[in-house]
N, C-alpha and C positions, 0 to 999 in steps of 0.2 A: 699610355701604351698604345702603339698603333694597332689597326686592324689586324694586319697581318701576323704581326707579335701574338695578339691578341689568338687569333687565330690556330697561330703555330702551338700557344700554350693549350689552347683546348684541345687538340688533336693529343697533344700528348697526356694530355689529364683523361682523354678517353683512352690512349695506348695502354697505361699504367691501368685505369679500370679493369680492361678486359686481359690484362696479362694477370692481373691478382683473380678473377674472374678464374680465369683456365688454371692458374695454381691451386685455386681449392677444388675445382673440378677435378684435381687429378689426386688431392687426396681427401677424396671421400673413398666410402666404403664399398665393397662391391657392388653393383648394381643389379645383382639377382636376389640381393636380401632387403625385403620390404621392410622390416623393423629398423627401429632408431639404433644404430649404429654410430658408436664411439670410433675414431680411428686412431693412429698413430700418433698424427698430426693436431689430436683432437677436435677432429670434424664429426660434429652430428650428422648424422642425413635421413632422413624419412622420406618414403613413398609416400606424395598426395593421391587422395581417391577422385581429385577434381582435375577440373583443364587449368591450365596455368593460367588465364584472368580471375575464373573463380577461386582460385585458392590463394590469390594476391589478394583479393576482395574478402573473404573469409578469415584470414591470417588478419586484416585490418582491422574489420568487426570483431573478431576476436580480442585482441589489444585491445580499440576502444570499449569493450564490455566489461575490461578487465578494470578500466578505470586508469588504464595507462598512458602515458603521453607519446605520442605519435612525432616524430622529428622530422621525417623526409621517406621520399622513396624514388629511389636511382633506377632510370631503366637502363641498364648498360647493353641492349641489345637496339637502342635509337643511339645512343652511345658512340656504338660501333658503328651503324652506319652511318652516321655522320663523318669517320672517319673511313670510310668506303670498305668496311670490315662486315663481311656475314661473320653474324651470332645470334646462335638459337634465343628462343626468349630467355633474360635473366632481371630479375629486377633485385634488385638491393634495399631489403624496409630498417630503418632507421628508427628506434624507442628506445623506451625505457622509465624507469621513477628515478628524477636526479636526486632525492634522500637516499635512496638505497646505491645509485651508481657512485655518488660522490665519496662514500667510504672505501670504495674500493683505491680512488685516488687517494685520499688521506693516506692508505698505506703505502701506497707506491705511484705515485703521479706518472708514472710513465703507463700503468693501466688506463689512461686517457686514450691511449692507440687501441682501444678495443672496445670503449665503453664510451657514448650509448650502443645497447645490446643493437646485433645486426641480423638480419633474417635473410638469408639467399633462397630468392624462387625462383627453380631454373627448369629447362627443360632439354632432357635427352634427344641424343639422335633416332628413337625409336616413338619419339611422343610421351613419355613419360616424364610427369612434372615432380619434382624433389623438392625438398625443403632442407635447405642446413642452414645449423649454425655452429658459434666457437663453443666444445664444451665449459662450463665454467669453473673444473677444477684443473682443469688445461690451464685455463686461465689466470688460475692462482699459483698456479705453480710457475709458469713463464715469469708473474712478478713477483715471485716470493712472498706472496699475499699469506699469510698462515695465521693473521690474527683476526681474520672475518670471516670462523668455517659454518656460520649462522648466514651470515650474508650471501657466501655462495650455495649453501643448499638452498635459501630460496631463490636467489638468480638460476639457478637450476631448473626446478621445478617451475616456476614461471615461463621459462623458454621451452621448457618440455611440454608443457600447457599447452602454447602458443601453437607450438611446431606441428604437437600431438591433435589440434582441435580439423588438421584437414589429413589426418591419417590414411590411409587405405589398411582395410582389414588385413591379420596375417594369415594364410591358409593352415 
């Protein structure tokens, strides 16, 4: 592949980042409501009570304390400017336990486009840093998953865990 090839593929492997980036941006939940909030689309979102390094840092710690395995973490706001794109911070965390993720495949291999679990930590146009992820009966139900309702309530509660460990309090 030449340079340029080269080149032209990653600009658009960032285009495609930050245009799924702004889709789930646009279905999360309101943004006057600080609790974990399910949506439509099934997007969690919770209000962090930290700045957006420390609650990428915390969410991390958190995972590794959990005994979890850690896969990657996408900054797609270097992302973007690399592709001469402003975007507020957003970073993309990458886990999960492949025992527990792998039966989700067993039932439906096409649950591979969701799994390992993903963690979005982003930050508003006001300074307000978020936390979403996919809920995971969303996610049973997208793949017609209906013989692992053990599997997904703790995929659940693990990501509630996760999301829930950099919370801000609710008034």
């Amino acid at each position: 592949m030449t340079y340029t090839a080269r080149h032209a593929l990653m600009a658009l492997a960032a285009g495609v980042s930050i245009a799924l980036c702004a889709s789930a941006a646009s279905a999360v939940a309101d943004p006057a409501t600080p609790a974990a909030q399910p949506t439509a689309q099934g997007v969690v979102r919770i209000a962090s009570a930290y700045a957006f390094d420390d609650t990428v840092s915390r969410i991390r710690a958190d995972i590794a304390g959990k005994g979890i395995r850690f896969f990657t973490e996408i900054d797609q706001q270097a992302l973007a400017k690399g592709a001469q794109i402003d975007l507020r911070p957003s970073k993309l965390l990458l886990f999960g336990n492949p025992p527990l993720g792998a039966q989700f495949l067993t039932s439906n291999p096409y649950a591979g486009l969701d799994w390992p679990v993903r963690i979005l930590v982003t930050q508003d146009a006001t300074g307000k840093v978020w936390v979403a992820y996919t809920d995971f009966n969303y996610l049973a139900a997208r793949y017609d998953i209906e013989d692992r309702p053990a599997q997904v309530k703790m995929a659940s509660e693990v990501a509630a865990s996760i999301a829930g460990s950099v919370a801000a309090k609710a008034n």
